[in-house]
N, C-alpha and C positions, 0 to 999 in steps of 0.2 A: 504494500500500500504506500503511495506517497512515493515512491521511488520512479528512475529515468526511464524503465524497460518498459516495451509496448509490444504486445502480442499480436496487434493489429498488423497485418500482410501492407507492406507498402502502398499498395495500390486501394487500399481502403483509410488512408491519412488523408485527411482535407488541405486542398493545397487553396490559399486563396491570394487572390490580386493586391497591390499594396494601396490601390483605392476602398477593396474592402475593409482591409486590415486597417487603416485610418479612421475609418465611418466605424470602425467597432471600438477603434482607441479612443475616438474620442467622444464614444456613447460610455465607455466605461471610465473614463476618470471624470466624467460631469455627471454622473446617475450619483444616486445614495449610497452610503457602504451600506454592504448586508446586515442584519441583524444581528447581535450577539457577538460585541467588540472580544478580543481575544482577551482581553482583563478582565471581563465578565467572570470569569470561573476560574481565576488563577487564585490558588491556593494561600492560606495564611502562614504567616513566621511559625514556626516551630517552639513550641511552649520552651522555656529556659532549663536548659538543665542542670538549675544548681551551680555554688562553687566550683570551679575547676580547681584540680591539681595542681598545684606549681612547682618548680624545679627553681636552682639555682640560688645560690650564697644570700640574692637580696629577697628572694619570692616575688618577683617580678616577669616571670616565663613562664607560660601557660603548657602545663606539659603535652596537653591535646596538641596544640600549635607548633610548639617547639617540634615532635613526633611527624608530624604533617610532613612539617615544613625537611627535616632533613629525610625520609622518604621520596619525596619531588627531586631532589637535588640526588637521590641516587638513581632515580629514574634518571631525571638529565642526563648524566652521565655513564650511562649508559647499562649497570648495574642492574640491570630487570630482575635476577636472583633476588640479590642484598634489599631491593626496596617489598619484593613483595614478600619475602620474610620477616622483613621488619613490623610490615601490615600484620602477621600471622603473630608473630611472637606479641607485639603490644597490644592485640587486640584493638588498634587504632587506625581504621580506616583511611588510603588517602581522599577518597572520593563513597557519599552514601551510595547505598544503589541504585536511587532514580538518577545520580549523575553520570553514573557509570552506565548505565542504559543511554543516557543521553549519548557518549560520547560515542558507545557502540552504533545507534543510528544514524547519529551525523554521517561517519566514516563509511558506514553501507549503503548512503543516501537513501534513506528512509524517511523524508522530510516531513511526510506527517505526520510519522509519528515523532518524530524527534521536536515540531510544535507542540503536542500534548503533552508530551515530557514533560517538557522546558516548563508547563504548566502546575508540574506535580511538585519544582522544588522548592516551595515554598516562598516566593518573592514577591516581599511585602512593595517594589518602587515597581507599578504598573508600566512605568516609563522603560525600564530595564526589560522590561518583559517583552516592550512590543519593541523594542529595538532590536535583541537577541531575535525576536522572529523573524523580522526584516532581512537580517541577514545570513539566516537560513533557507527562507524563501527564497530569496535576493542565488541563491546560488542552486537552489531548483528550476527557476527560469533561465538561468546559463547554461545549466545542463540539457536543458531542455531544447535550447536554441543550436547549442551543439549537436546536437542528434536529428536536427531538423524537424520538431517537433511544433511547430510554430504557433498552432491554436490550442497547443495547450501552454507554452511559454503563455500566448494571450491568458488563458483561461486563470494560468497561477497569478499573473500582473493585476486583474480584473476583480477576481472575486477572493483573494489572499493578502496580497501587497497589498494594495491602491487601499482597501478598509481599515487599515492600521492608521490611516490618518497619519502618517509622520515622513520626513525628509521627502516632500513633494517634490522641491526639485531634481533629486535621484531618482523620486518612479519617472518623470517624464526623459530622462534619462535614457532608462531601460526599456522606455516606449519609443522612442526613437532608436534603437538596439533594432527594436521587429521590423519597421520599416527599412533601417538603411542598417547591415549587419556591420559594414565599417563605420562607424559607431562603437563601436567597442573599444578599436583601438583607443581613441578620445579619452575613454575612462579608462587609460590603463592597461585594458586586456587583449589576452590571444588565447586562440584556440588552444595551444597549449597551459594557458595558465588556469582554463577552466576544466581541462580534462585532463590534467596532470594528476598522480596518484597522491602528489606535495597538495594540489586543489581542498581537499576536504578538511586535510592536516592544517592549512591556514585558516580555515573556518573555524576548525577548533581555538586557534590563540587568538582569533578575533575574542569569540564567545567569551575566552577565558579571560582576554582582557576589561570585556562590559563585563563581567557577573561579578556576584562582591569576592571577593578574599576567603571568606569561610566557605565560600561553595568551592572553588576552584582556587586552589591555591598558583598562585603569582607566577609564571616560568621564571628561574632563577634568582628567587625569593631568599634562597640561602647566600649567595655566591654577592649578593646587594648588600645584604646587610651584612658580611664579615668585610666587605670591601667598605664601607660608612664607616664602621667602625677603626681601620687602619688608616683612615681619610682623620677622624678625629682625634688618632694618636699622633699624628704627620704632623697635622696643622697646632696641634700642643705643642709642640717639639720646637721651641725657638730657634733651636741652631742644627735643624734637618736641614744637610746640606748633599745627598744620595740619592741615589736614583730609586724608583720607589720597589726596583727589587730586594735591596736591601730592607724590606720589612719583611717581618716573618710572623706567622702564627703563633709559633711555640711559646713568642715571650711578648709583653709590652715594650712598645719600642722608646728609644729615650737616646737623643745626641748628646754627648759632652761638648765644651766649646774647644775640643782636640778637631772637629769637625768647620772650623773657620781658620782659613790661611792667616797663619801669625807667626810663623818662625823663617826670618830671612834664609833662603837657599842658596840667592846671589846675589852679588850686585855687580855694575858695569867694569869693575876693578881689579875681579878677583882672578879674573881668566874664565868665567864662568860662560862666559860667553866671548865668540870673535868677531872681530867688524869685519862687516862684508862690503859695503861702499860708504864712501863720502859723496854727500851729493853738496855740487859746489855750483853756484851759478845765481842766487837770491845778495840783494844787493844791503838786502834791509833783513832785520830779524822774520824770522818765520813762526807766523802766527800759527797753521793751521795745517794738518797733516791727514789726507784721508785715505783709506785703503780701497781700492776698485773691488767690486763685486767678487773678482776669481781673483785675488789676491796678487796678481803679477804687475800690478800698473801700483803706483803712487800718486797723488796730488799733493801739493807743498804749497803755500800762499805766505807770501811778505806782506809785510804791515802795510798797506797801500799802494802796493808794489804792480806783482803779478803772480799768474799759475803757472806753475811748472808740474808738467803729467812725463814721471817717471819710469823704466823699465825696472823692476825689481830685480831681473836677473843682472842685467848687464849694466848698470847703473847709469843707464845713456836718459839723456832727457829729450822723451820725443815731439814734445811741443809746449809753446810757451803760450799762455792766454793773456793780451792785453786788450786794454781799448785805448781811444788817445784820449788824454783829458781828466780821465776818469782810473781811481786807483781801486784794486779789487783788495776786498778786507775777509774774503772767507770761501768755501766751495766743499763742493761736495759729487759725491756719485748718482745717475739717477738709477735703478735696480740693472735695467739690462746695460749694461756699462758701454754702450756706447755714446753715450750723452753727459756732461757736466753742468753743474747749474755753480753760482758765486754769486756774491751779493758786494756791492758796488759802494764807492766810497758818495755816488751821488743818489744814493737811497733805493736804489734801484736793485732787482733781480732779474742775470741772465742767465741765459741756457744754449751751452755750445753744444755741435759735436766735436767729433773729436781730432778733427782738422782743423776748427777754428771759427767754423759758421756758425754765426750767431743765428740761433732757430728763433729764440720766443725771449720777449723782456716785459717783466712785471715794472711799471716805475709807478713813482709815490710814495710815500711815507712807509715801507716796506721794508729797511733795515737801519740797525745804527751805526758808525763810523767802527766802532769795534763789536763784532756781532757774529755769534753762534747762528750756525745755520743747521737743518735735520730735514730727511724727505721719508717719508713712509716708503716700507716696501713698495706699495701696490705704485709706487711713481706720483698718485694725484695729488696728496699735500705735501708742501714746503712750508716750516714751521723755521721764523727766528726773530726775533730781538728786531721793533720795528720804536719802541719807544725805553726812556731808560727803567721803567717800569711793568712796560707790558710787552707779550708776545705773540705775534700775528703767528696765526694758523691759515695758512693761502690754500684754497682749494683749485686747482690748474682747470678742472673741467666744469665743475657750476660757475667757475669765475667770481667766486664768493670769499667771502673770509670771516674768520669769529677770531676774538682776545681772548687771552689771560691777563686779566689786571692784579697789578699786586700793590699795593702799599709802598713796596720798598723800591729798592733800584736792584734790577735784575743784573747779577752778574755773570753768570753763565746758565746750560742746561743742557739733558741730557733725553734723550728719547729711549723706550723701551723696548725690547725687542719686538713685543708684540702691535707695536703701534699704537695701544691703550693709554699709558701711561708719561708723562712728561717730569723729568725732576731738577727742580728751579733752585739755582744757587744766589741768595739775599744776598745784599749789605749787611745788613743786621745780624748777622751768623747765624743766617736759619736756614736751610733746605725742604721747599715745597714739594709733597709729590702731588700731581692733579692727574684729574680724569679726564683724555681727551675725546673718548670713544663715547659720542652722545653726546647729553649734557656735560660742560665744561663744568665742575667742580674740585673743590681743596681737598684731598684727602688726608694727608698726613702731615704732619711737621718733626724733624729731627734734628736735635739741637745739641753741642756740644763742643762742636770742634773753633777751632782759632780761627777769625779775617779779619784784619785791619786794614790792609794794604794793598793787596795782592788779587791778582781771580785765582781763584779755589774753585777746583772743577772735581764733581762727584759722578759716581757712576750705580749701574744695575750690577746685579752679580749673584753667583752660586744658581742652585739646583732654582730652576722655576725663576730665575731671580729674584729668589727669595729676601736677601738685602741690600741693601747701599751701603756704600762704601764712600770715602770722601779724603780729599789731603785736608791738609790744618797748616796754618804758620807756625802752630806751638812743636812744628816737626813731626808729628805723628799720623797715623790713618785711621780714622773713625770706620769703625762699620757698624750699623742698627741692623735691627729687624727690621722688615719691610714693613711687616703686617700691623705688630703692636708699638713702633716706634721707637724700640727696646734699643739704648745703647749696650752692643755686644763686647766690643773691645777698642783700645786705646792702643796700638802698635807703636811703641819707641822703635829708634833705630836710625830714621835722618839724623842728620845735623844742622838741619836746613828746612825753611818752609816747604811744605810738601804742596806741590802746586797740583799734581794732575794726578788721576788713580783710571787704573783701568781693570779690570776684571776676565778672565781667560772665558771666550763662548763656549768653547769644546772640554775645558777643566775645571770642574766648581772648586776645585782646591787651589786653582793659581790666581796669586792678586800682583799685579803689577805697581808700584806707585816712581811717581818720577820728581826730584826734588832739587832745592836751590843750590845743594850741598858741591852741583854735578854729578849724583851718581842715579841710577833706575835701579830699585831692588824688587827682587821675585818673590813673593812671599807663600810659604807652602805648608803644610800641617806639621803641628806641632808632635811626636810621635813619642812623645812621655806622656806615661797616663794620670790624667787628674784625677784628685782626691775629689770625690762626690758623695755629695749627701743625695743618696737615693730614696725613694718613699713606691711602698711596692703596693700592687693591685690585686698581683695573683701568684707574689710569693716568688716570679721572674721577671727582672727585665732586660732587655736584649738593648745595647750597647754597640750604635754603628759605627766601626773603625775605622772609616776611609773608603769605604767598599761604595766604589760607581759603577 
């Protein structure tokens, strides 16, 4: 009953014209639904059965549930022994019987009866009920149309579907399906995705995703919630600085600050490193240093000066960007590195290639005589220092632009990897981080380190880039927490105002800082274990050692 098979000889199926077939669609979605909406006789909740069992140190785990839930998850996995033993030994069903008949007629396309079912389990949200049937039906008239059955697709769309009252715009849908069959594709489908043996199996995660929780437990309902759970040890963890293989089951996880680059490995002096070119040719100090996209090109910018674009290997300078008149103050890559953009000593923003043709110039009030410049991956915004306060956000293709206003006088800034994030270096010895992505808003402030005199430039860093990092005149490198604002550590070891910090992309343990002293030190984990006051949960906790 209710299923796709038809005992009827070919030549006794009514074939009809798509005139008639029209004159009948659209007698049946303007008639009255039939009598006896399908919530009429759905079944009430299930009287309460009392206190449950609890399990677990606090009594907070419902043992019915808890039992459920890891039988599903060895189902998942493939385990069909292990879970239906587990059913037998607890006496804890994963599914009652009217669900378990449910699932069995879905799979056999048995559709009406699997609508009666669906009736029997008890589902007190009428709304859930004639949803779940929609899209049971909903995949009897696919079948149907697959087998070329087409007055009776009608017949299910007319007097099943179309009375449910709900998602109108999907039955006319499915009624333009009988007229024009391409149509289907429109919604999504093909013939093999309705008469695929996977077809009925997705009907089921549909169902299972409308039905509540206690009927049908959740697909991967175990595998969610131990993964939340290692998400809110992570995110405890102020100085998780690992890749998130490094969490484990066995124990509660817990960084020591052995997990943030603090113990110098080199500096430029030691032999630790060898010089590979001198690049010689800038007449004036060099503001501004940027790396091309595949790492083999250079950009170098003098204080007013000019660009010089770099060969990394062979330390040859293969071209020089000027304009007459006008002195360039900054520059930068745009993603597919055949383009450069710089920002002009007459307020202005160009964009070369990489021969020297000036493609595209923003001018106006658009940068400052000394001024940070940053472009987002995707190429469309240019982000920099347009007043001594605020920072223009240029959008290249609305032709639009929004600020960041501050209070103070903006000394340098830093963009995030992810293009979200922006982190503004004050006068006042403060470092903003704000929210670019959307609303422009302030998120955090971290305060600590030394400026008087000098620009102090800070950066993103570690797993996730999870902190900042920052020089100090007092000599030292700040690094906080991103999240909580947390000052982490105070790095001695210059002798000199530490003007610039950079952060390794591919090593959360390398921190670079570059200082007045003359020298650039590497900074890398500290590999003596600290003394820790630990405070335990479950009697273990597991201690990341460096492991990326």
């Amino acid at each position: 009953m209710g299923g796709v098979e038809d005992d009827e000889p070919p030549t006794k199926r009514v074939k009809a014209s798509s005139g008639e077939l029209r004159s009948l669609l659209n007698y049946s979605l303007l008639s009255e639904p039939l009598t006896g909406s399908l919530g009429d006789s759905m079944a009430r909740p299930l009287p309460s059965q009392g206190d449950e069992e609890m399990v677990g140190t606090k009594g907070v785990i419902k043992r019915v549930e808890f039992v459920r839930i890891i039988t599903k998850a060895l189902y998942t996995l493939g385990y069909e022994k292990s879970g239906a033993l587990l059913e037998q030994e607890s006496g804890i069903p994963l599914h009652s019987s009217v669900v378990n008949l449910l699932r069995q007629q879905v799979l056999s396309g048995n559709w009406d009866e699997s609508v009666a079912t669906l009736h029997k389990i008890g589902l007190s949200d009428e709304t859930v009920v004639k949803s779940a049937s929609f899209l049971i039906l909903e995949q009897k008239f696919f079948e149907f149309l697959e087998k070329d059955k087409i007055m009776d697709a009608l017949m299910t769309l007319r007097t099943e579907i179309a009375p449910l009252c709900i998602n109108t715009s999907r039955v006319h849908d499915l009624s333009a399906c009988i007229v024009s069959p391409s149509r289907r594709l429109l919604l999504g489908l093909s013939s093999q995705d309705i008469v695929s043996a996977n077809s009925r199996s997705k009907l089921l995660e549909k169902l299972q995703k409308l039905l509540p929780p206690t009927v049908m437990v959740p697909e991967r309902r175990l595998e969610h919630l131990v993964e939340q759970a290692l998400s809110v040890q992570r995110e405890a963890c102020v100085f998780h600085n690992s890749l998130d293989s490094a969490l484990s089951l066995y124990s509660d996880h817990q960084c020591g600050k052995d997990q943030i680059p603090s113990r110098t490995l080199q500096v430029n002096e030691d032999g630790g490193v060898s010089l590979k070119h001198t690049l010689t040719g800038h007449q004036k100090p060099v503001l501004t240093v940027s790396w091309s996209p595949d790492d083999r090109q250079l950009l170098t910018c003098g204080i007013e000066e000019a660009i010089r674009r770099w060969d990394v290997s062979s330390g040859e300078c293969l071209h020089i960007y000027e304009k007459a008149g006008v002195g360039l103050i900054s520059c930068g890559w745009l993603p597919d590195g055949k383009r450069v953009f710089s920002g002009m000593t007459d307020k202005s923003i160009c964009m070369w290639d990489l021969d020297g043709k000036e493609l595209e110039c923003w001018k106006g009030q658009r940068t400052l005589k000394i001024s940070d410049m940053a472009l987002t991956n995707d190429g469309k915004r240019i982000i920099t220092m347009c007043r001594e306060n605020a920072i223009l956000l240029l959008d290249r293709e609305a032709k639009g632009d929004r600020l960041i206003e501050e209070d103070q006088t903006v000394t340098s800034f830093s963009l995030s990897r992810d293009n979200k994030f922006l982190l503004v270096n004050l006068l006042n010895q403060e470092i903003h981080l704000w929210s670019i992505d959307g609303d422009i808003k302030l998120v955090s402030k971290y305060k600590g380190h030394k400026r008087t005199r000098f620009v102090i430039r800070s950066c993103f860093g570690g797993f996730d880039q999870a902190f900042i990092a920052s020089g100090s005149e007092d000599s030292q490198v700040y690094v906080w927490h991103r999240g909580t604002g947390e000052l982490l550590e105070a790095l001695p070891g210059h002798s000199g105002a530490v003007n610039c910090v950079s952060w390794n992309p591919a090593d959360p343990h390398m921190l670079a800082s570059a200082s007045d002293d003359r020298t650039i030190r590497i900074w890398g984990l500290n590999r003596v274990n600290l003394k820790r006051k630990d405070t335990y949960s479950n009697g273990i906790i597991h201690h990341c050692n460096g492991g990326i």
